[in-house]
C-alpha positions as CSV (number, residue, x, y, z in Angstrom):
1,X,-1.5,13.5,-11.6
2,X,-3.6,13.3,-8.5
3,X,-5.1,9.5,-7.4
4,X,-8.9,9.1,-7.6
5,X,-11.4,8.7,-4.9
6,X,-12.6,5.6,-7.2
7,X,-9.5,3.9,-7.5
8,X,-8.9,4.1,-3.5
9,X,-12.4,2.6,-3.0
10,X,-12.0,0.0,-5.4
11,X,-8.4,-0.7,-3.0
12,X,-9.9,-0.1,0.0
13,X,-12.6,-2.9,-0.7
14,X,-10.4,-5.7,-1.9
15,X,-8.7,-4.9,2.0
16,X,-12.0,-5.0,3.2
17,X,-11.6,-8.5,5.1
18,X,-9.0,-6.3,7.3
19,X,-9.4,-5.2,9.9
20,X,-8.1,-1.3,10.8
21,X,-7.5,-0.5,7.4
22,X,-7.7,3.9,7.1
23,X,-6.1,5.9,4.7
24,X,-5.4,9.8,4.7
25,X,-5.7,11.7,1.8
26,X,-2.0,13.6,1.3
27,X,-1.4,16.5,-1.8
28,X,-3.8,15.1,-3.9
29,X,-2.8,10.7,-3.3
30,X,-3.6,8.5,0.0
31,X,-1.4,7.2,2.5
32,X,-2.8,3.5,3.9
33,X,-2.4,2.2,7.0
34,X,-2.9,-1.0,8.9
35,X,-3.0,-1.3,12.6
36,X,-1.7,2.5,12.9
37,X,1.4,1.2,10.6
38,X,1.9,2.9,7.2
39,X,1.8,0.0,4.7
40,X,2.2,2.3,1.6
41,X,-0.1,5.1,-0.4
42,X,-2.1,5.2,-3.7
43,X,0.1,6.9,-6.0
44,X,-0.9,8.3,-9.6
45,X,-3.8,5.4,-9.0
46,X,-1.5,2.5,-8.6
47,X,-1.0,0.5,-4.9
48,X,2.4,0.8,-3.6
49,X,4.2,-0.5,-0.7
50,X,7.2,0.2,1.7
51,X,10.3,-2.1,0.1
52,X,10.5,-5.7,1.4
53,X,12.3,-8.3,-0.3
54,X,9.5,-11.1,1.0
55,X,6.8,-8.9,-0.8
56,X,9.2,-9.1,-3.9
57,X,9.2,-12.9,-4.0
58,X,5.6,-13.1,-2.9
59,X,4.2,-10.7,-5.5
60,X,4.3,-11.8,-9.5
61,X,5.2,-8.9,-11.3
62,X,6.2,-6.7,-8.7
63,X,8.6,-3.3,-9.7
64,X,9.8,-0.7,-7.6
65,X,8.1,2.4,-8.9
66,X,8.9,6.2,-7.2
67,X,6.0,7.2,-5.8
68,X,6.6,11.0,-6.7
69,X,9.5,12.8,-7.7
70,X,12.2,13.3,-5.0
71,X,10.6,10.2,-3.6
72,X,12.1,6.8,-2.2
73,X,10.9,3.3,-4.3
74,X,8.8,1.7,-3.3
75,X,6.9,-1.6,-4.5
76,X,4.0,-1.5,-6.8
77,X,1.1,-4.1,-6.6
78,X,0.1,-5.1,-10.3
79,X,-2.9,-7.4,-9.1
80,X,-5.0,-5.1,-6.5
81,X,-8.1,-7.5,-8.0
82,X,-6.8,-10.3,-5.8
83,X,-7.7,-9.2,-2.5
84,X,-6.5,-12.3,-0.9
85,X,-2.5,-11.7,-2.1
86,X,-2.9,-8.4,-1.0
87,X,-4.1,-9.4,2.6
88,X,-0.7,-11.2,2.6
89,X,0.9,-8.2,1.6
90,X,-0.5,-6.2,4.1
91,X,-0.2,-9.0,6.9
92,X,3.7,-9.7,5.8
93,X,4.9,-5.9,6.0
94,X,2.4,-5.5,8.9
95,X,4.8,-8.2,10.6
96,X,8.2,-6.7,9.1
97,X,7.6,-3.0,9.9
98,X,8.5,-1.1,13.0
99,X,6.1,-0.1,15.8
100,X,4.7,3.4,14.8
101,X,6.1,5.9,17.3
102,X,3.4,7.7,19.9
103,X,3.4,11.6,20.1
């Protein structure tokens, strides 16, 4: 099942007090980044996130979810409507994740 266009706005506006936020649509879902960084992807219209055990604690209700078959777990958001926990999602793996790599 793809994502919808709907669901990513309705994402992409609860992130709307960050800054750099973009997104690339990918076989049907949308990959998110912040700052260049990939942060995670809308999935089968649900938010998920790279692993990180801080996002675990931070998050009530948090699972790890596969993203698509074949794929690696990742962590799904339960509360996108509470834009301010998910700006300290993004901020928190923003801080955790390596430097993207220039071509």
């Amino acid at each position: 099942m793809s994502s919808s266009k709907e669901f990513l706005d309705f994402v992409l506006e609860q992130l709307s007090s960050l800054p750099d936020i973009t997104y690339r649509a990918m076989m049907g879902e949308f990959i998110i980044y912040y700052h260049g960084k990939i942060i995670g992807g809308i999935y089968d219209n649900r938010l998920l996130v790279k692993p990180s055990e801080s996002v675990l604690k931070l998050v009530p209700g948090a699972t790890m979810e596969i993203p698509y078959p074949g794929g690696k777990p990742m962590i799904m958001i339960p509360d996108v409507e509470n834009p301010e926990l998910l700006e300290q999602v993004f901020n928190m793996l923003y801080s955790q994740l390596p430097s993207s790599r220039k071509k």
